[in-house]
N, C-alpha and C positions, 0 to 999 in steps of 0.2 A: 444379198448380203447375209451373210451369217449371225444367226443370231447370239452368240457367243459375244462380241465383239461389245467394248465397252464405249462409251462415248461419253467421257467428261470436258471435253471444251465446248461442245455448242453453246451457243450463247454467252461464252464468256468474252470480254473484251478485252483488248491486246494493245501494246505500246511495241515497235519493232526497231530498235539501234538499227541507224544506217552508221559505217566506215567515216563517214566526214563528220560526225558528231552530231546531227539533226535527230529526227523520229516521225517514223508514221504511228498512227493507229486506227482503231478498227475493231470489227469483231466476229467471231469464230460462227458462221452462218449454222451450216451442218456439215454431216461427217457424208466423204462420199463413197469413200470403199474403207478398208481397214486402211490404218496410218493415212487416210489422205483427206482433206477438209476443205470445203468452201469456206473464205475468208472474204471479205468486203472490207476494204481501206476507205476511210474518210476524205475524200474529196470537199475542197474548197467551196466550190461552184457546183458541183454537178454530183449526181451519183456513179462512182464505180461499178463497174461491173464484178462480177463474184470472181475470184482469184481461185486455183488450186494451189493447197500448199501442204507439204507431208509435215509429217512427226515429225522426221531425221533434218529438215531444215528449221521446225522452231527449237530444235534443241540446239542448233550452231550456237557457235560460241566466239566472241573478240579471240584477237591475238593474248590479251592479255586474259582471257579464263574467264568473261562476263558474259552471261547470259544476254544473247540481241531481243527474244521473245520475252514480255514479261505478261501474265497472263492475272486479270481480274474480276471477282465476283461481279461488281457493278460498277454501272458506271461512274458512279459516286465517288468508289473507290479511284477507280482508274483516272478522273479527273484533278482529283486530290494527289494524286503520284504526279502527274503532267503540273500541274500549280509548281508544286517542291521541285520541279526539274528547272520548270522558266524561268523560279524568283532568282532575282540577283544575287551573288554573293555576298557576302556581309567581309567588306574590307575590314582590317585591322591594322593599328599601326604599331610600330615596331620600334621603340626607338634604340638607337646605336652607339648614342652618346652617351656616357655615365651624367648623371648630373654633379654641380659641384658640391661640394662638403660643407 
């Protein structure tokens, strides 16, 4: 491997947008060539096994121009993003009616 080559994601932990609106996450093992990373997704029950995954697929992007890869110093952080995604919405009501005079 060249030693030129930088390597800012190891160890960092990831949240990854699937298409139907869910998420995995996980974290960025080590680098294995240039642009290409072992990744490890969090399994339920069991441990995954280490994934290959390039630069050019964590940079994908939705239809609509949202990054699918979001990428975190720690876990701490990362699980605090995942909290904010789970909590419910906070309904409001709206009312339609003018009230009377």
């Amino acid at each position: 491997m060249n030693d030129k080559v930088i390597d800012t994601l190891t160890g960092r932990y990831f949240t990854l947008d699937d298409p139907d609106g869910s998420y995995g996450c996980g974290q960025v093992i080590r680098l294995a060539t240039e642009g290409v990373y072992f990744v490890r997704f969090e399994g339920n029950e069991v441990t995954l096994p280490l994934e290959l995954v390039s630069i050019a697929e964590m940079l994908e992007t939705t239809d609509e121009e949202y990054r699918r890869w979001r990428f975190f110093d720690t876990l701490e952080e990362r699980d605090k993003w995942i909290e904010w995604l789970d909590a419910p919405s906070k309904l409001r009501v709206i009312s339609l009616v003018k009230p009377p005079k």
